[in-house]
N, C-alpha and C positions, 0 to 999 in steps of 0.2 A: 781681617783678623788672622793671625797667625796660627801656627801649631802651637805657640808655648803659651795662648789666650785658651785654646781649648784645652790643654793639658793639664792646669790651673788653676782653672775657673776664673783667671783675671779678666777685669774690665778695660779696655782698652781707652784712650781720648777720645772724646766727642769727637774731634779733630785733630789730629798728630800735625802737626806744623813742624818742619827740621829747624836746626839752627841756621844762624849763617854757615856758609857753606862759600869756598872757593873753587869749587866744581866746576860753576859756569863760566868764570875769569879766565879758570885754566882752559877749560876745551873751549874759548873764544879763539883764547893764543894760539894755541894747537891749532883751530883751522886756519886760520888766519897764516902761519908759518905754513901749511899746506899749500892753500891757496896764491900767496907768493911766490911760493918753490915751486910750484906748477908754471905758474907765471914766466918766471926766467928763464924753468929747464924747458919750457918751449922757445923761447926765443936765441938757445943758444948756450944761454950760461950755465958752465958746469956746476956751478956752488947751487943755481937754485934746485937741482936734482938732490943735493946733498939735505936742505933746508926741508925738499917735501921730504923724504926720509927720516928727517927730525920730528916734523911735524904729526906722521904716520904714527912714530913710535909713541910721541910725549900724547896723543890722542888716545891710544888704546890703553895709556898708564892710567890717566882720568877717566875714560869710561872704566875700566878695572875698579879703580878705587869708590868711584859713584855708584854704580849699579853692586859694590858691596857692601857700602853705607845703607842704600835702600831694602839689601837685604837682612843685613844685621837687625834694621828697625822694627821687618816685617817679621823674624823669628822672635825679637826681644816683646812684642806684644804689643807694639805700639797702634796698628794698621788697623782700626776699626773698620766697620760695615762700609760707614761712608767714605775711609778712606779706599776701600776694594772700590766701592763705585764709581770713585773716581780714576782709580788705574782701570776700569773696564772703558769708561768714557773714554779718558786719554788713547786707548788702544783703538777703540773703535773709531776715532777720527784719525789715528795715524793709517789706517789701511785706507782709511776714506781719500785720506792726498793721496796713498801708492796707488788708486784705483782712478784719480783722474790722471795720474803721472803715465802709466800707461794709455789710458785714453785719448791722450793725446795724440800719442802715435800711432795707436790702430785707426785713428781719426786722419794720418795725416796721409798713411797708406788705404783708405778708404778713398781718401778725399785724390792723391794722384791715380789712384786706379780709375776711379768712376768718373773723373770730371777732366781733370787735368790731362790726359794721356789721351783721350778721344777728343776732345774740346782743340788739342795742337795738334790733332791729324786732320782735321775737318778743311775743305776745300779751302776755305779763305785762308788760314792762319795755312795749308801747305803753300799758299801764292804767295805770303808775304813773310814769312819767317822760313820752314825747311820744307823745301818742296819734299827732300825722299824721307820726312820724316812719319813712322807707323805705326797705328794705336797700338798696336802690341805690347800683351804685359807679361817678362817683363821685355823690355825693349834698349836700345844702345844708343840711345841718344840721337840727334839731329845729326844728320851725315856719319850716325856706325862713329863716333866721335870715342865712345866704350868700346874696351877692349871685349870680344867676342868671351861668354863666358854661358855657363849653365845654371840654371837656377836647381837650388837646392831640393829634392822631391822627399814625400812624407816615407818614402822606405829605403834602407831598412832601419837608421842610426833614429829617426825623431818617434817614429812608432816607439822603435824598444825604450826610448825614454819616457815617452806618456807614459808607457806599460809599467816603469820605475817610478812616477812618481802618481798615477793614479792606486795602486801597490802602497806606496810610502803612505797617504792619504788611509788606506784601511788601517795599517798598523797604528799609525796615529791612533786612528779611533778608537783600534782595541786595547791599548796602552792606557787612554784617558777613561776606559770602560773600569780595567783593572786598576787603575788607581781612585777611582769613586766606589769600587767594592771594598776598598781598603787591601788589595794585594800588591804590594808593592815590589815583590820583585818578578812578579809578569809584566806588572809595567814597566819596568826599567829593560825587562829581555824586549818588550816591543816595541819601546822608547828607542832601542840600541836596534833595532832593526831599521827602525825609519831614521838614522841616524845615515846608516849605512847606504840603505837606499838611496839619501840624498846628494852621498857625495860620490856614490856611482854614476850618478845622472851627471854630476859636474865631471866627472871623467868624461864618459862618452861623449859630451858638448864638447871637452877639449877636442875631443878626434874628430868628431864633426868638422870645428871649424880646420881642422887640420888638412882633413878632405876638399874640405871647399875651398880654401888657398892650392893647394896642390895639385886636386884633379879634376877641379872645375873651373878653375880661373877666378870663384865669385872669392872678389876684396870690396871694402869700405869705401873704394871709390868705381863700382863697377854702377854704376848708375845710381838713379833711386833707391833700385831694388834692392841691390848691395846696404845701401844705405841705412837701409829701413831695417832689414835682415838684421845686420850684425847693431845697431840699436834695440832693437826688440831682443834679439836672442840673448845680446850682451848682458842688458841689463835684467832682463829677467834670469838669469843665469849667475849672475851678483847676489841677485836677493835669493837663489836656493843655497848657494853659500851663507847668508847673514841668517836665513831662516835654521840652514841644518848647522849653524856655531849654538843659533839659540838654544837650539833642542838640545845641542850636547852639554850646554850647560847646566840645562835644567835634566838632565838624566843626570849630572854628577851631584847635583843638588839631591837627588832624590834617594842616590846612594849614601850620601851624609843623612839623609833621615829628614831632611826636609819636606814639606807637602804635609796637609791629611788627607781623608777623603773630602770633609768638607769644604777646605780653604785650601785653596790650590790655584789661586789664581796666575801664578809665573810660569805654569804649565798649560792653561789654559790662552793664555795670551798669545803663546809661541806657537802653540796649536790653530788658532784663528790666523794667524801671520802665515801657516806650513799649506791652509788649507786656501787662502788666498795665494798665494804663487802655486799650489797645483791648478785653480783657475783659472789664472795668466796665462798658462800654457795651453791647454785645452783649446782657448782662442788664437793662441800662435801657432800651432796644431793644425788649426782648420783654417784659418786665414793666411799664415805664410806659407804653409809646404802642400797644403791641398786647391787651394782656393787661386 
């Protein structure tokens, strides 16, 4: 239910069903022209560089236009009970994929550390595959084949980021505090704090990895470890970008006067997404830089 349902005392559909929509045709195209242009400009061809760039753009034009359609509908008063229950459902099961999506990987640096990495140092597999090879984690491969490199330690660049985004994590809180008292412009100064905090942590991650190419040798191909590193860091590092785009959206939403206290669910949403990638990290934290 929107602001202009409680504003009004309108009733909203049983069920808001959109119209047809060419939403999902265009961002099919859209990926699909990504996806090719990735295609080629790995293999060489300059045009398909040009094609994901096409792709990139005509994709952020339909999400643009889509996610303003849904707004419109959501202000115009259309978005009953059951339709909020249903953007909670949809939300809740898209964190549920990002939570096995990372699971994977801490699963697969679990699974090389504890099993795979002692299991090829053990006498027999050193007699028949690398004799000088040793369980060390992390380690250079069968014959030092990796180039000698440093693995990346929790001080002092990943601490000060926890520190930024367990920090971003309170503001949230107190943001979504002030905006269920109905004060609205504490929540958008706390709103715009955690906005800020998030994309300092994406700074500081730039120089991280800037660090770890330059003065530790660790690249995407320095082993496993490398591997696993700039996968996990990468893409959780993605999603505090797509998390703090969210949040600045919905701060600028809240400056046009969108939101009540009661019906608020595009802030709430982006708040369960901000507080799920502060606990991605937490475990990257303790498993890649201290563990």
């Amino acid at each position: 239910m929107s602001a202009s349902h409680s504003a009004h005392g309108n009733e909203a559909p049983y069920y808001y069903v959109p119209h047809d929509s060419a939403h999902p045709v265009r961002a099919s195209v859209s990926l699909l022209a990504v996806l090719l242009g990735a295609a080629f400009w790995l293999n060489g061809y300059q045009a398909g560089f040009w094609a994901f760039l096409v792709g990139i753009a005509a994709l952020f034009v339909v999400l643009y236009r889509w996610f303003g359609d849904a707004i419109r509908e959501s202000e115009s008063g259309l978005n009953s009970k059951r339709v909020d229950n249903a953007y909670r459902w949809s939300m809740a099961w898209f964190i549920f994929s990002e939570v096995m999506f990372f699971a994977a990987f801490f699963g697969a640096l679990w699974y090389i550390r504890t099993i795979s990495t002692p299991l090829l140092s053990n006498m027999e597999h050193q007699a028949l595959l690398w004799p000088s090879f040793t369980g060390s984690w992390p380690n250079f491969g069968p014959a030092n084949i990796v180039e000698p490199f440093e693995a990346m330690g929790p001080f002092w660049l990943p601490t000060i980021n926890t520190a930024l985004l367990l920090t971003s994590g309170l503001t949230l809180t107190i943001a979504h505090h002030a905006l269920r008292a109905a004060h609205r412009n504490k929540a958008i100064f706390w709103l715009l704090a955690t906005v800020i905090l998030g994309f300092v942590f994406v700074f500081c991650q730039a120089y991280e990895y800037y660090h770890a190419y330059t003065d530790l040798n660790l690249r995407f191909d320095s082993g496993a470890f490398g591997s696993l590193f700039y996968m996990l860091t990468g893409f959780h590092g993605f999603h505090v970008i797509l998390g703090a785009s969210m949040l600045t959206v919905i701060m600028f939403r809240m400056i046009r006067g969108h939101f009540t206290a009661d019906h608020h669910f595009g802030f709430e949403g982006a708040a369960w997404y901000w507080h799920f990638v502060d606990v991605v990290w937490l475990g990257l934290y303790l498993f890649v830089y201290w563990f």
